[in-house]
Each structure stands twice: as structure tokens, then as C-alpha cells.
C-alpha positions as a printed NumPy array, in Angstrom:
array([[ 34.271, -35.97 ,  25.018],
       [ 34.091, -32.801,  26.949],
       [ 36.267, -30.686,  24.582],
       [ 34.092, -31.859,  21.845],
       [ 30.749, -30.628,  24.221],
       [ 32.168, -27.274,  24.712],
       [ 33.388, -26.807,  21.449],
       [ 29.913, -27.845,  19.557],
       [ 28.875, -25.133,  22.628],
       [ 30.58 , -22.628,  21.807],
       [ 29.74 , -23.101,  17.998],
       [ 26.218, -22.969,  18.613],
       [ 26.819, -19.484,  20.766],
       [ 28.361, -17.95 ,  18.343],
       [ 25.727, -19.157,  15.611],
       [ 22.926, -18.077,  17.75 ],
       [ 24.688, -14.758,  18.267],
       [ 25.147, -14.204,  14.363],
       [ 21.047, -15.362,  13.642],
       [ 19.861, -12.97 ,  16.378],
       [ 18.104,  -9.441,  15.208],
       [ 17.432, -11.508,  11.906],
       [ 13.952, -11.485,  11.983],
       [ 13.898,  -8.203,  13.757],
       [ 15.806,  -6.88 ,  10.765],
       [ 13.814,  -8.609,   8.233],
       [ 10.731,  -7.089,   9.113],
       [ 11.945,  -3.851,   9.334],
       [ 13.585,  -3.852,   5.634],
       [ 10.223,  -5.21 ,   4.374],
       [  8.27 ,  -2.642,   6.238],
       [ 10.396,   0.317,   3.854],
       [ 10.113,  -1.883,   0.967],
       [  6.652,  -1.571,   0.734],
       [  6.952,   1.985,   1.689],
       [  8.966,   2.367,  -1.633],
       [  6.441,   0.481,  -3.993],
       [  3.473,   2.395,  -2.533],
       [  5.41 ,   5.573,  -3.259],
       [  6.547,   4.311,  -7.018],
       [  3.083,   3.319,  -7.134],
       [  1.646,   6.868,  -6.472],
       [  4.463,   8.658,  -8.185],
       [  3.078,   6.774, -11.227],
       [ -0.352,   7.125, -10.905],
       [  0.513,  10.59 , -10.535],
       [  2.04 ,  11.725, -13.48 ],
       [  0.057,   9.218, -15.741],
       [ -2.965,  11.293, -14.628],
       [ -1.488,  15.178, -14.678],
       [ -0.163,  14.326, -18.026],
       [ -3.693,  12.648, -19.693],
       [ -6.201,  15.035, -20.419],
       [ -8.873,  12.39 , -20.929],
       [ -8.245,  10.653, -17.657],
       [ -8.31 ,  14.625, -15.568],
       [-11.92 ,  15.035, -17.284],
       [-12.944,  12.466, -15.762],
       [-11.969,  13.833, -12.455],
       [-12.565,  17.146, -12.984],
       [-15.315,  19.687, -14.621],
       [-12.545,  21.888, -16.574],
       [-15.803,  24.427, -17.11 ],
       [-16.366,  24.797, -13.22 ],
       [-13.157,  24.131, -12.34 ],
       [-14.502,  21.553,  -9.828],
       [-14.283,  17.895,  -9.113],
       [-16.254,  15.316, -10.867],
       [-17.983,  12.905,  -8.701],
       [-15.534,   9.873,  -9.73 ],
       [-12.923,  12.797,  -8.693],
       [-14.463,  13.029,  -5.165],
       [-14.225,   9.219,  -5.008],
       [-10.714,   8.966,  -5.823],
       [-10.198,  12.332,  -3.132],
       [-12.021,   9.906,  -0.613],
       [-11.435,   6.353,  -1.511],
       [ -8.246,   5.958,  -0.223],
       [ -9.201,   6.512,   3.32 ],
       [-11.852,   4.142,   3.074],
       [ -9.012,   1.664,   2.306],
       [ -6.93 ,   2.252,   4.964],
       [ -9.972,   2.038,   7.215],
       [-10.339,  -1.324,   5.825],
       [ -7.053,  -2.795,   6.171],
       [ -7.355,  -1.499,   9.801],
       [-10.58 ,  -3.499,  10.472],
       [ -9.973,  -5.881,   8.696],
       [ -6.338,  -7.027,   9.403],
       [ -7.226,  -9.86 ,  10.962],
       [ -9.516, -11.716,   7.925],
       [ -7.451, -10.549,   5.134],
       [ -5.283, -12.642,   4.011],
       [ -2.017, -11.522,   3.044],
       [ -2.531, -11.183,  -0.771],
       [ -5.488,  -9.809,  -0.417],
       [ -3.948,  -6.976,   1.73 ],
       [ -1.557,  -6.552,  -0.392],
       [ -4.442,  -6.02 ,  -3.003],
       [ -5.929,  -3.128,  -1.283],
       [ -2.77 ,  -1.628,  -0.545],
       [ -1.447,  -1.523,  -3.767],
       [ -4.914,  -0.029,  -5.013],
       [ -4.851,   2.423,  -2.262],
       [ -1.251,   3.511,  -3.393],
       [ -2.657,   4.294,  -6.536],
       [ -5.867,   5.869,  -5.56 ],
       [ -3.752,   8.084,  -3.276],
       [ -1.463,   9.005,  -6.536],
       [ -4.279,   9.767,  -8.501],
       [ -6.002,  12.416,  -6.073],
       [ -2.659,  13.939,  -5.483],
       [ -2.417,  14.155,  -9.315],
       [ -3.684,  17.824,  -9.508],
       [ -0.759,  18.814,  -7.196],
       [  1.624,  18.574,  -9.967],
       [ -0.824,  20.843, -12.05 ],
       [ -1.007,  23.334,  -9.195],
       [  2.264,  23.892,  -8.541],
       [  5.685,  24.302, -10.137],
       [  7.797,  21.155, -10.49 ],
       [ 10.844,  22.869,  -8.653],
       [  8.916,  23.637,  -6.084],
       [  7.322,  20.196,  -6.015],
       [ 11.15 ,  19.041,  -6.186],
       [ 11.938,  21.319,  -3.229],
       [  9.574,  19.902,  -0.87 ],
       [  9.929,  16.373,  -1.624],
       [ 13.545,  16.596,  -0.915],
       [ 12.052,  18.769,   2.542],
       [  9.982,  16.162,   3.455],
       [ 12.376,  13.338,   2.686],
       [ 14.875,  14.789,   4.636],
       [ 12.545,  15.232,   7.607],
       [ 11.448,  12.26 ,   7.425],
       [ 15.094,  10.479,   7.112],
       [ 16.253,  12.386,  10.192],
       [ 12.82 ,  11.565,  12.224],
       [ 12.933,   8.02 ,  11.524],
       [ 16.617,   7.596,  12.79 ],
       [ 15.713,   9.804,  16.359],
       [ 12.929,   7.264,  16.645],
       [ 14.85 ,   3.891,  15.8  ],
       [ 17.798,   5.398,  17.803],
       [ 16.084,   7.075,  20.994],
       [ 15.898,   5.094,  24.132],
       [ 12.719,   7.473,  25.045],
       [  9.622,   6.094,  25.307],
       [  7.585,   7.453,  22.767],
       [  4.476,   5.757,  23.529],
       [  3.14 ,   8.662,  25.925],
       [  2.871,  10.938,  23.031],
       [  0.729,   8.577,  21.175],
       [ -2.551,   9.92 ,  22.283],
       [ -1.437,  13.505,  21.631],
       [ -0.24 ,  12.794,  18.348],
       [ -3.847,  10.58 ,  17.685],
       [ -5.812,  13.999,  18.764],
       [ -3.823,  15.956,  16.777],
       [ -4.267,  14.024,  13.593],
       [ -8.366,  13.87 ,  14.478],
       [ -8.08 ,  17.491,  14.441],
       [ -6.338,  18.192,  11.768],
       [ -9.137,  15.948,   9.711],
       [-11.811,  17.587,  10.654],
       [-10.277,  21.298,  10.463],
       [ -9.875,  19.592,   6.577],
       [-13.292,  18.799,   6.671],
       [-14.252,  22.019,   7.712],
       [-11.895,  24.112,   5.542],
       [-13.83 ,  22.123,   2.323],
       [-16.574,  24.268,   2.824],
       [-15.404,  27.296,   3.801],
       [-12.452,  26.922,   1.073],
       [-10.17 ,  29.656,   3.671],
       [ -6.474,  30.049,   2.173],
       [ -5.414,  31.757,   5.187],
       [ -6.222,  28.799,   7.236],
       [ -5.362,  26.043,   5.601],
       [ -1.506,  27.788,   5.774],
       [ -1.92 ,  28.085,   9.488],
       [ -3.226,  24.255,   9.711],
       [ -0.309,  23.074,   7.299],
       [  2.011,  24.348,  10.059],
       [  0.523,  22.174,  12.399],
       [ -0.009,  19.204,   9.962],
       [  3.957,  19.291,   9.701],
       [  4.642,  19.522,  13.343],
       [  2.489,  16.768,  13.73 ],
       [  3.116,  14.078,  11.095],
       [  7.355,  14.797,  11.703],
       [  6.878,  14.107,  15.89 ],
       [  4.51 ,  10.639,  14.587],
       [  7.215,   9.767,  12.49 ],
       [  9.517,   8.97 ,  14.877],
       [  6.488,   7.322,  17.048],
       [  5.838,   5.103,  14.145],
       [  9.188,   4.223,  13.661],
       [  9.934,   3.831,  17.438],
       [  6.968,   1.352,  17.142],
       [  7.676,  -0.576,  14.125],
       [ 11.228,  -1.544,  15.762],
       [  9.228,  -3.115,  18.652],
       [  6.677,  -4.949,  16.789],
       [ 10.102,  -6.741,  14.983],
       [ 11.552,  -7.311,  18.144],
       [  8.706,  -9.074,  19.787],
       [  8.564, -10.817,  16.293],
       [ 12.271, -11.799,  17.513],
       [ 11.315, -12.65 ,  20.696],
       [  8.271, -14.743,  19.651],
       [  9.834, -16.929,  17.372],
       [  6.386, -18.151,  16.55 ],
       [  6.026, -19.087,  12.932],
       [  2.503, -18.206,  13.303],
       [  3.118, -14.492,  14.554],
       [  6.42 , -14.168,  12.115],
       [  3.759, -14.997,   9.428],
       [  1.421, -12.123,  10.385],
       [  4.896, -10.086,  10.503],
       [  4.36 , -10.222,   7.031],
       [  1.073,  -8.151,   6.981],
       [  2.441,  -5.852,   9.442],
       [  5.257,  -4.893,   7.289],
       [  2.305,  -3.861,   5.48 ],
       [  0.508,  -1.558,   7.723],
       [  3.671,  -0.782,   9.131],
       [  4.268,   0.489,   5.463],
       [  1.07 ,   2.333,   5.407],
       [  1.57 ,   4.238,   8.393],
       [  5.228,   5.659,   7.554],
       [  3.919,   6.067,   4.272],
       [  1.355,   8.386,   4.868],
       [  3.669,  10.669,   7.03 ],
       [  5.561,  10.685,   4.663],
       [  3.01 ,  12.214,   2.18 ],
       [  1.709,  14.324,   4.566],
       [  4.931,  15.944,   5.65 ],
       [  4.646,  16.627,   2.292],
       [  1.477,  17.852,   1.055],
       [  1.712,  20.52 ,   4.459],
       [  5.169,  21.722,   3.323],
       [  3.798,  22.257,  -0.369],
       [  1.119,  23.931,   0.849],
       [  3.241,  26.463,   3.205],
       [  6.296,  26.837,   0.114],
       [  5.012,  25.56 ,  -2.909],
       [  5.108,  27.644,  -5.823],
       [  1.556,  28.431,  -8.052],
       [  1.747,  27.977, -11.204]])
């Protein structure tokens, strides 16, 4: 009777052993999944609209050179998106978010259309496989470091603020000697939050782990999302700053 305790003991160990990080894991693979269809969604979006003259005049005024007002919209729509699946994580269900992201992925494609008409497709090549890169090398330092990134997070949060508004700013006063300085700064700052991100991502799946809450593992599922959203757009923004410090005009 006892050797049969131990051994269904020891069985269960060993089980337990193999099923632990599972959920941890899961979360994390979802979190690049939807990293990957945003991107194929943009990528898309992208090229459908660079390569349809109809659709870019409706986005831009090829007399004036300058946006349309449904090309401002698509320019500013996707941060009104991501400022609504911040609020409103909570009441969204988890189709629904997935709604808005997907339409936010493609929004985002379709504003960053005209960089495949500005520049040359090697050196749009170039600085994808740049930014990749960075970002592949980031994201490991982050899952990998036992550092605490969180006391950069406010730094990081500053820098970002400020880098929006110097946008803002730059809009007006349409400067191509600062938006190259900026860019510098947009790439220092989006490669450090990368590994933050990351760094955070692997402890929102391990209190997921921890939790075991089929509640919580169910609002995993939306995090992957946002979790998704935020790698995503370092990603893009690693870059958009390293295109606009070695991209090639046209």
C-alpha cells in the first residue's frame, strides 16, 4: 500500500513538473502570434495602398502634395485605437478587442503606406532587417536578464511623451534637420522599451502561472493582445526612426 502511495507520488511530481511553465509559455507564444498577424496585417495594407492609385487619392492631394482629410484620419486613427483598447480593456470583450486590433493593424499599414513611396525598397529592406535584428536581440536581454527593468519604466514613459510631442511639434514646423536628431532618440528609446516590454510580458505569464485562476488565464487571452500591441509598436518604431536616419529617397 505504501509503495503504491509513493509511486502514484512520485508520478504526480514528475507530471506536475512536466505541466509547469505551460501556461507561462502559452501566453507568451500567443503574445508574438498576434505580433505576427498585426504585422502581416500592416504589411498588407501597405502595399495594397502604395500600389493603388485610386485608394492614395483618397489619402492624398497629388496637386498639393498634401494629405487628404480621410489621410489625416488614417495618420491619426490608429492611436485613437490603441487609446481605446487601453481604456477600455476591461469592457471589451475578447472578440471585440480583437476587432479593434486587427483594424488598428491595418489603419497603421495604411498611414505607413507612403513610406514605401518615399523611399527605396532596398533601403526599406535594409532597415527592416535593422530593426528586426534589434529587436530580436532586445527581446532576448529582456526575457533573459535577471535585472529589474521596472525602474526604467518611467524614464522610458517620459521619453516616449517627448518624443510625441517633439512629433507634434515638428508637423508644423516640417524641420528635416530635427526630425534626424529626434529619430536618434526615437531608436534609443523604443530598443531600451523593448526589452522592458518583454521583461514585463514574461511576468504577466508567470503570475498567469502562478494564479491558476481560470478567470485571470481567460483575461491572459486579451493580454496576449496588448501584450502584442506594445512589442508591436516598438517594433515599428525601431523602424520608422532607422528609415528615417538611413533610408534612401527615392
Amino acid at each position: 500500500m505504501d509503495n503504491n502511495n509513493n509511486y502514484e507520488w512520485a508520478h504526480k511530481s514528475v507530471f506536475v513538473e512536466q505541466e509547469r511553465g505551460v501556461v507561462a509559455k502559452k501566453f507568451f507564444a500567443n503574445v508574438f502570434l498576434w505580433m505576427f498577424v498585426a504585422l502581416s496585417l500592416s504589411t498588407l495594407a501597405a502595399l495594397f495602398i502604395s500600389n493603388s492609385p485610386a485608394a492614395l487619392s483618397q489619402l492624398i492631394n497629388f496637386e498639393t502634395g498634401q494629405r487628404t482629410v480621410l489621410g489625416y484620419i488614417a495618420m491619426f486613427a490608429p492611436l485613437g485605437l490603441v487609446l481605446l483598447m487601453g481604456a477600455g480593456f476591461s469592457r471589451l470583450s475578447y472578440g471585440a478587442l480583437i476587432g479593434v486590433f486587427a483594424l488598428f493593424s491595418i489603419l497603421l499599414g495604411i498611414s505607413l503606406s507612403f513610406i514605401l513611396l518615399i523611399y527605396t525598397a532596398g533601403s526599406i529592406a535594409a532597415c527592416f532587417g535593422a530593426a528586426a535584428g534589434i529587436f530580436g536581440i532586445m527581446a532576448f536581454l529582456g526575457y533573459t536578464t535577471d535585472v529589474d527593468l521596472t525602474k526604467f519604466g518611467p524614464i522610458l514613459m517620459v521619453g516616449v511623451a517627448g518624443l510625441f510631442i517633439a512629433s507634434l511639434i515638428n508637423l508644423f514646423l516640417g524641420s528635416p534637420t530635427f526630425s534626424y536628431v529626434m529619430s536618434f532618440f526615437g531608436v534609443a528609446i523604443f530598443t531600451a522599451l523593448t526589452a522592458y516590454d518583454v521583461q514585463k510580458l514574461k511576468r504577466i505569464g508567470a503570475g498567469l502561472e502562478e494564479s491558476g485562476d481560470p478567470i485571470v488565464q481567460a483575461d491572459g487571452k486579451k493580454l496576449a493582445i496588448m501584450g502584442a500591441l506594445s512589442l508591436y509598436l516598438d517594433f515599428i518604431n525601431i523602424f520608422i526612426f532607422l528609415l528615417r536616419i538611413f533610408g534612401s529617397r527615392k
